[in-house]
PLY file of the C-alpha trace (Angstrom):
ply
format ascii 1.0
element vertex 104
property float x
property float y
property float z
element edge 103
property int vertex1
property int vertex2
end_header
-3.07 19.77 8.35
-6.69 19.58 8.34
-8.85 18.29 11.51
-9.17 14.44 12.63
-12.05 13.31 11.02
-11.83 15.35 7.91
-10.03 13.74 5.11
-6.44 15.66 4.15
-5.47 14.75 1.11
-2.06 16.32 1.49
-1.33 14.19 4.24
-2.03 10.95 2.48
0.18 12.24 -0.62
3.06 12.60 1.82
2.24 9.40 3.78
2.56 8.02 0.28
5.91 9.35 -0.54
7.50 8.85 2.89
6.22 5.03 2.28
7.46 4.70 -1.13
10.54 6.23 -0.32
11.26 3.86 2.90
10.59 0.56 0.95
13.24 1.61 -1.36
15.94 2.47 0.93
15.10 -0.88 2.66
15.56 -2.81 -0.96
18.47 -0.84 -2.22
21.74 -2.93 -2.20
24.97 -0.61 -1.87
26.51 -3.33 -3.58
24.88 -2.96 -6.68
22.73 0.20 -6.28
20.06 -1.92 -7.18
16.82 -1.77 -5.08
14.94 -5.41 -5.51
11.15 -4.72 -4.71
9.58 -7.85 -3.37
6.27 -7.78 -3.88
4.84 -10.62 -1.58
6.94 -9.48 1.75
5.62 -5.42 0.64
2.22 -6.58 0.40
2.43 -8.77 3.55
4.47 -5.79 5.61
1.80 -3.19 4.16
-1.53 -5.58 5.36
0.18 -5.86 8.80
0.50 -1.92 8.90
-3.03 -1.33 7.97
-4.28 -3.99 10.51
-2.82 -2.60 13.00
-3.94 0.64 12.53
-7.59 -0.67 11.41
-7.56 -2.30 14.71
-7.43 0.93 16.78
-11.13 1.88 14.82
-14.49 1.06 16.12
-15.39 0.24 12.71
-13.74 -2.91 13.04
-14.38 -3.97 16.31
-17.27 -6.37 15.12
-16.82 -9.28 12.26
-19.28 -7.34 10.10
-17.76 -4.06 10.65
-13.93 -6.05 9.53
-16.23 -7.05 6.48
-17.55 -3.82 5.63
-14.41 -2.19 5.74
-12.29 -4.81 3.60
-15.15 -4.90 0.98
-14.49 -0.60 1.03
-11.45 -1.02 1.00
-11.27 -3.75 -2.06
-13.43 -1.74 -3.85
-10.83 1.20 -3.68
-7.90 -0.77 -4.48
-9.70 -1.93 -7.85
-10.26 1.44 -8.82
-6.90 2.32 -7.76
-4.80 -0.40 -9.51
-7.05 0.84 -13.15
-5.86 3.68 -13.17
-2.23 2.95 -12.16
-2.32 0.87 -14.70
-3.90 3.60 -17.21
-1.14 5.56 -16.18
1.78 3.48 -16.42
0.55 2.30 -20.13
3.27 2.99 -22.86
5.73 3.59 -20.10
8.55 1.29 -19.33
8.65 0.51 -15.47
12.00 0.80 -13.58
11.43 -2.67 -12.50
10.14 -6.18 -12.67
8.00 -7.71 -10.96
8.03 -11.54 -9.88
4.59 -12.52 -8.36
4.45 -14.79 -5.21
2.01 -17.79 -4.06
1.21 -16.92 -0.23
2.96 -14.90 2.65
2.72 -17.72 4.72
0 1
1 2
2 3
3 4
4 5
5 6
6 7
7 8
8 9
9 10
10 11
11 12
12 13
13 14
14 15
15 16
16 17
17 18
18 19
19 20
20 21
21 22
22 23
23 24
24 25
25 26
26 27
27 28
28 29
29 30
30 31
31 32
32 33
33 34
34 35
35 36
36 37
37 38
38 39
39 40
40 41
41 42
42 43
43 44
44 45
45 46
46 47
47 48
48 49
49 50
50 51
51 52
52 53
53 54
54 55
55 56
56 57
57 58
58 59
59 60
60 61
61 62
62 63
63 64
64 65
65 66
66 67
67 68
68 69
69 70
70 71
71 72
72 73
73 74
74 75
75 76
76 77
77 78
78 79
79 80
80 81
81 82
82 83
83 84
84 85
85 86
86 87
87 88
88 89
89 90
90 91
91 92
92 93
93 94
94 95
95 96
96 97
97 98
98 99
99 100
100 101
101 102
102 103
C-alpha cells in the first residue's frame, strides 16, 4: 500500500471489488438466487458514504471548497460513465435497470 497522500491505485481497484461485491450479497434473494440491484437506494447509500468521508477533508470544510470538489468529482463521473458505457457496448448486461425519480 502506497503512502497517505499518494494515490494507490490498487487500493481503489479493491475498494471497488469489495463494494461491488457487498451490494450484491445485500440484493441477492436465497429464494430465487436472484440479486435485484436498485439503483436509486445504491446511488443514495453510495452519496451518503462519500459524504461522510468527504466530510472528514479540509477541502470541504467551506461552501466553495463542497463546490469545487462536486464539480471534480462530476467531471470524473462523466468520463467514467463513457467509457463504461464504451465498454459494455455489444455486451448483454446481467441485469436491468429501472431508473428512479428522487431518494427522498
Amino acid at each position: 500500500m502506497k503512502p497517505l497522500g499518494q494515490f494507490d491505485r490498487d487500493y481503489a481497484d479493491r475498494m471497488t471489488k469489495a463494494m461491488t461485491g457487498a451490494m450484491v450479497e445485500v440484493a441477492h434473494d436465497k429464494a430465487t438466487n436472484v440479486a435485484l440491484l436498485r439503483n436509486g437506494e445504491i446511488y443514495d447509500a453510495l452519496l451518503t458514504i462519500m459524504a461522510s468521508i468527504l466530510a472528514t477533508s479540509k477541502k470541504t470544510d467551506t461552501p466553495r471548497g463542497v463546490r469545487l470538489m462536486a464539480e471534480a468529482m462530476a467531471k470524473s463521473l462523466a468520463k467514467r460513465i463513457a467509457r463504461c458505457r464504451e465498454e459494455m457496448k455489444g455486451k448483454t448486461m446481467p441485469f436491468e435497470v429501472a431508473e428512479f425519480t428522487t431518494a427522498h
